[in-house]
C-alpha positions, 0 to 999 in steps of 0.5 A: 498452472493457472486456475480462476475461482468466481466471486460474487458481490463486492468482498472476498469470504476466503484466501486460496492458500499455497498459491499466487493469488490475483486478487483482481481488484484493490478493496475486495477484503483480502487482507481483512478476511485473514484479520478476522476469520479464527485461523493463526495468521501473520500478515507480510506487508511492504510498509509500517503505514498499512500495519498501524492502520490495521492495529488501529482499525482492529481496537475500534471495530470489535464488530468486524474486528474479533481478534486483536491485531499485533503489529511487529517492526522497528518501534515494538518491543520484545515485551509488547510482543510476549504481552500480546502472546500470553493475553492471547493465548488460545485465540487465534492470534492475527499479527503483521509484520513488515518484510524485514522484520519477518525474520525477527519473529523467526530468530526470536522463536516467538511462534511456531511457524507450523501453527500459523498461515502466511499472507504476503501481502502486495506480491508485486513489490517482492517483484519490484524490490527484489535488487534494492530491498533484498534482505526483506524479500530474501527473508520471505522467500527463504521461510514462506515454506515453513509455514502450516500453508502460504499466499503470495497477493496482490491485485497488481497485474504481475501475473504474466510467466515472465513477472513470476521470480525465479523461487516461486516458479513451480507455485500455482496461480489462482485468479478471482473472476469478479461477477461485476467491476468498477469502472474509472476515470483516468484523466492524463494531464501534460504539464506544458507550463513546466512540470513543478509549476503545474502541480504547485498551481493545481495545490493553490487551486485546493488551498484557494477552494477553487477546486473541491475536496482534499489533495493526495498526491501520491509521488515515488520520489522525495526529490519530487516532494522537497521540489514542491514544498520549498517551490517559490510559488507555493511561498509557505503556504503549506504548514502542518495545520493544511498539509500531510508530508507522509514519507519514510522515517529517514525521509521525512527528515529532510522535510519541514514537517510531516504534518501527522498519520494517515490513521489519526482521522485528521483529514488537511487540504493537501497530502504527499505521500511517497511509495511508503502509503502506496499499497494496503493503506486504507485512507478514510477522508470521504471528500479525498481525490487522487493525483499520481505525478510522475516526473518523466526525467525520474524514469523510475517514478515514470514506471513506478507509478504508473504499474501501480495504478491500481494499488492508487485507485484502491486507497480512498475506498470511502471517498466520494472521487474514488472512482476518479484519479489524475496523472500529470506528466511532463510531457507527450512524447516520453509517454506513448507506445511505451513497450515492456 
């Protein structure tokens, strides 16, 4: 069953619940409105990233922020756990975990499920990730049911009978009819002078000021990101003081520095990030503009990249280029009349 719901203005005031909610659009509010409203809530996000921003934002912004937010994955202890708990007990207690770490909350018996709604947070990466991140998904699917009511979200357009997985085919389907939409300019660049060399001299023109604002580069490969930090044309002219390396903590190893957080309010000339700060990341640099690079001889960055164009265009919400976003590829004939 597929029904629609109007909203008006720019931001959404409530979540439909026990459904698969298209949210229609990145930056709407979705997750903040389950931060912020006096309901239990916990909060399944892809990434750790997207976590400690909202922990961050919710102990700086008491005057949207009302309730404290408690971040659960692999570097939070038991005691901050019941710490939290206890300080808040009484109000309504607004936590986010990561897919994984969602069966940690349940075998640890921290909270009765019955008591709290649950947001799974970017559904479509439940899709996309269901083979190689099953233990996660698993644990979603397994236990959405034992909660007081559940949301599967997303503005990814996954939404089609044939994207729905099989253990939630009998779920309805609620799409936001926005009253207006924002409108985007997507330029596609082919890389005819080789594929590493022309993003290595679209980061010279940033870091020469040819080019103003700061780079994102947002690549679904590590592979990618070590060919453009070590490329010879570069010659150590990225350091931690002009760049951010964001990648995953395994991959971050491999690289010669991370150059801090995406939270820490530092903004630097050049940003990669890989697929960790895709989604529910909220980047706060007003002067940031937006490349996706998909290596089209990595057919899994290909797709990945480009079905999750509108999750890119949803994370510098405060950037003066928000609304303009490049694509660079490596060549024409690889990219044109691609069926499903």
């Amino acid at each position: 069953m597929h029904s629609y719901i109007m909203c008006t203005g720019d931001f959404l005031t409530d979540i439909p619940k026990n459904v698969i909610f298209n949210k229609g659009r990145t930056g709407c509010g979705g997750t903040t409105v389950a931060l912020t409203n006096d309901e239990n809530y916990v909060i399944c996000v892809p990434f750790v990233n997207p976590i400690k921003g909202k922990v961050k934002a919710s102990q700086g912004g008491k005057e949207l922020y009302k309730h404290e937010v408690l971040g659960i994955h692999a570097e939070i202890s038991e005691d901050e756990v019941l710490d939290y708990l206890s300080q808040n007990e009484g109000k309504p207690l607004k936590i986010m975990t990561t897919y994984e770490s969602l069966s940690k909350i349940i075998a640890k018996e921290w909270i009765e499920l019955d008591k709290f709604n649950l947001l799974i947070d970017e559904y479509h990466c439940l899709i996309r990730e269901y083979l190689f991140r099953n233990k996660g998904v698993k644990n979603v699917l397994t236990y959405f049911k034992d909660f007081a009511s559940y949301t599967f979200m997303s503005a990814t357009p996954v939404f089609e009978e044939d994207y729905v997985l099989e253990e939630l085919k009998d779920i309805p389907i609620v799409t936001a009819v926005w009253d207006k939409n924002e409108t985007y300019d997507v330029t596609l660049n082919y890389c005819r002078d080789g594929f590493s060399t022309s993003i290595v001299n679209l980061i010279n023109q940033y870091l020469d000021g040819k080019i103003a604002g700061n780079l994102y580069l947002f690549v679904n490969s590590l592979q990618i990101m070590k060919k453009l930090v070590y490329h010879p044309d570069i010659d150590g002219r990225l350091t931690a003081e002009n760049t951010k390396l964001i990648a995953s903590t395994n991959s971050i190893r491999e690289l010669p520095f991370d150059g801090g957080s995406l939270n820490d309010g530092i903004y630097k000339k050049i940003n990669m990030l890989t697929s960790t700060a895709f989604e529910a990341v909220d980047i706060d640099d007003e002067i940031g503009r937006a490349a996706i690079v998909a290596d089209s001889r990595l057919e899994y960055t290909l797709f990945d990249t480009t079905t999750t164009l509108v999750q890119v265009l949803g994370r510098l919400r405060k950037s003066s280029f928000k609304n303009e976003i490049d694509i660079y590829v490596k060549s024409k004939s690889r990219h044109t009349d691609l069926s499903y």
